[in-house]
C-alpha positions, 0 to 999 in steps of 0.5 A: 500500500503506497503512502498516498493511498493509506493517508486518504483512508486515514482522513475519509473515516475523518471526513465521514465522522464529521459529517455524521456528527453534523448530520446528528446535530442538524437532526436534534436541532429539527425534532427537538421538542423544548417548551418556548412560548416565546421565541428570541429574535436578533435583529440587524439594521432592518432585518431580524430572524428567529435564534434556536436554542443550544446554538452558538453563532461565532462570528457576524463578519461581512453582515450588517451590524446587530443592533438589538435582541429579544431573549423571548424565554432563552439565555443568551450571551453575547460577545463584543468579539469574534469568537466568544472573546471581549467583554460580554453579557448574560441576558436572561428571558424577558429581555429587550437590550439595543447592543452596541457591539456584538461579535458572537453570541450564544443561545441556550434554554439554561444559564450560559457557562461562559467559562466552558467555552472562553477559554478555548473559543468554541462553545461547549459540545451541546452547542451547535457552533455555526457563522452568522451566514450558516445560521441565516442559512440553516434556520431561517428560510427568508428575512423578516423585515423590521 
C-alpha cells in the first residue's frame, strides 16, 4: 500500500465522522421538542430572524451590524468579539437590550457557562457552533423585515 493511498483512508473515516456528527446535530436541532412560548429574535439594521436554542453563532463578519435582541424565554450571551472573546453579557428571558457591539453570541434554554467555552473559543459540545451566514442559512428560510 503506497503512502498516498493509506493517508486518504486515514482522513475519509475523518471526513465521514464529521459529517455524521453534523448530520446528528442538524437532526436534534429539527425534532427537538423544548417548551418556548416565546421565541428570541436578533435583529440587524432592518432585518431580524428567529435564534434556536443550544446554538452558538461565532462570528457576524461581512453582515450588517446587530443592533438589538429579544431573549423571548432563552439565555443568551453575547460577545463584543469574534469568537466568544471581549467583554460580554448574560441576558436572561424577558429581555429587550439595543447592543452596541456584538461579535458572537450564544443561545441556550439554561444559564450560559461562559467559562466552558472562553477559554478555548468554541462553545461547549451541546452547542451547535455555526457563522452568522450558516445560521441565516440553516434556520431561517427568508428575512423578516423590521
Amino acid at each position: 500500500m503506497s503512502i498516498h493511498s493509506h493517508s486518504s483512508e486515514h482522513y475519509s473515516g475523518i471526513g465521514i465522522c464529521h459529517l455524521v456528527s453534523q448530520i446528528r446535530k442538524t437532526i436534534a436541532g429539527f425534532f427537538r421538542s423544548k417548551h418556548i412560548t416565546k421565541t428570541a429574535k436578533l435583529y440587524h439594521d432592518n432585518f431580524s430572524y428567529d435564534l434556536v436554542p443550544d446554538t452558538a453563532i461565532n462570528s457576524f463578519a461581512n453582515m450588517p451590524r446587530v443592533t438589538s435582541v429579544d431573549t423571548g424565554d432563552l439565555y443568551i450571551c453575547v460577545f463584543e468579539e469574534p469568537h466568544y472573546q471581549g467583554e460580554y453579557q448574560i441576558l436572561k428571558p424577558g429581555e429587550k437590550v439595543i447592543l452596541g457591539q456584538c461579535g458572537s453570541i450564544v443561545i441556550s434554554l439554561h444559564p450560559v457557562p461562559v467559562d466552558s467555552f472562553r477559554s478555548n473559543a468554541r462553545p461547549p459540545s451541546w452547542c451547535w457552533e455555526l457563522s452568522g451566514h450558516m445560521y441565516i442559512w440553516r434556520f431561517s428560510s427568508n428575512y423578516k423585515y423590521v
